[in-house]
TORKOL-4160 file (C-alpha; in steps of 0.2 Angstrom, whole numbers, padded with zeros to 4 digits, m for minus):
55
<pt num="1" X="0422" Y="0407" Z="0621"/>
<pt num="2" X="0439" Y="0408" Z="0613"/>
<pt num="3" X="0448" Y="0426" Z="0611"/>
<pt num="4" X="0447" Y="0433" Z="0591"/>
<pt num="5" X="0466" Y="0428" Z="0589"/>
<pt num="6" X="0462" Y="0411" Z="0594"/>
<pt num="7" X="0449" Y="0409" Z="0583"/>
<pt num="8" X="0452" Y="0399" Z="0566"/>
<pt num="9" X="0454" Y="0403" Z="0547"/>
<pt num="10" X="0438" Y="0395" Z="0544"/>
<pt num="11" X="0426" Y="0405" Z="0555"/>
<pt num="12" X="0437" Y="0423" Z="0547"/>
<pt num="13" X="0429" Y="0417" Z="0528"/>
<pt num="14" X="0413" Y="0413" Z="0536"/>
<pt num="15" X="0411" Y="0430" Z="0545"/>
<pt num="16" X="0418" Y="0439" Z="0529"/>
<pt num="17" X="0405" Y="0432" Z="0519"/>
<pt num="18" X="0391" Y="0434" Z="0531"/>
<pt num="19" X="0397" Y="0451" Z="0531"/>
<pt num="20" X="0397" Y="0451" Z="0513"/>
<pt num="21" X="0381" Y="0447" Z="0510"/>
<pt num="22" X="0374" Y="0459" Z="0524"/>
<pt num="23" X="0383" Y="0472" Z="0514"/>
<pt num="24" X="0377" Y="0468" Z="0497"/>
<pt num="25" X="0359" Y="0466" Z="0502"/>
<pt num="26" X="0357" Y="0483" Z="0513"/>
<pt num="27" X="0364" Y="0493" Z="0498"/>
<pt num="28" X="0354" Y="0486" Z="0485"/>
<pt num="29" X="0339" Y="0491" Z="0499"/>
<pt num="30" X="0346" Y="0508" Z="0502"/>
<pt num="31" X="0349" Y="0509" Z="0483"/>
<pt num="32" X="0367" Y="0514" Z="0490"/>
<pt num="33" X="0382" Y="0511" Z="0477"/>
<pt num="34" X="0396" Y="0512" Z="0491"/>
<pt num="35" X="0388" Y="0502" Z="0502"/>
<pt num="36" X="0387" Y="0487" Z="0488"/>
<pt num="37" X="0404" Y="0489" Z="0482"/>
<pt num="38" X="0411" Y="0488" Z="0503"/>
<pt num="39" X="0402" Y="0472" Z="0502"/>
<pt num="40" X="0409" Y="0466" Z="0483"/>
<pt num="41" X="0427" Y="0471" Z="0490"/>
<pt num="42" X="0423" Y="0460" Z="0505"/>
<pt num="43" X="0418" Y="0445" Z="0497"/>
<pt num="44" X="0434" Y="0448" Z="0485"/>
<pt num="45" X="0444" Y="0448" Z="0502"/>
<pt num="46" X="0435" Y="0432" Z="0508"/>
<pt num="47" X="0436" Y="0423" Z="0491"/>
<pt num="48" X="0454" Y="0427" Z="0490"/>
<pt num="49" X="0456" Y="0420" Z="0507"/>
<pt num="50" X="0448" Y="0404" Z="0503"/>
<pt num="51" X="0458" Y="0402" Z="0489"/>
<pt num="52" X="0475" Y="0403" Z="0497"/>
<pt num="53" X="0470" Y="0395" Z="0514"/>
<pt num="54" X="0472" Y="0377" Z="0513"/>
<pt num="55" X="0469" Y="0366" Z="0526"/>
């Protein structure tokens, strides 16, 4: 397995989002507004990230 540096763009978006959605989905069950807006803030991170990285 390839060190974090090594790693690609692509797999930084996927584990953003995966993140994301982890996030999103364990507020709205905790009924925690903090914890949904984290996860709004990394799926802004990861969208943002997709939409500059080009390959």
């Amino acid at each position: 397995m390839k060190p974090p540096r090594e790693w690609g763009m692509r797999s930084r978006i996927v584990g953003l989002t995966s993140g994301s959605v982890v996030l999103i989905v364990g507020g709205a069950l905790a009924d925690s507004m903090w914890l949904i807006g984290v996860g709004a803030w990394t799926l802004i991170a990861a969208g943002l990230l997709e939409m500059i990285y080009r390959p």
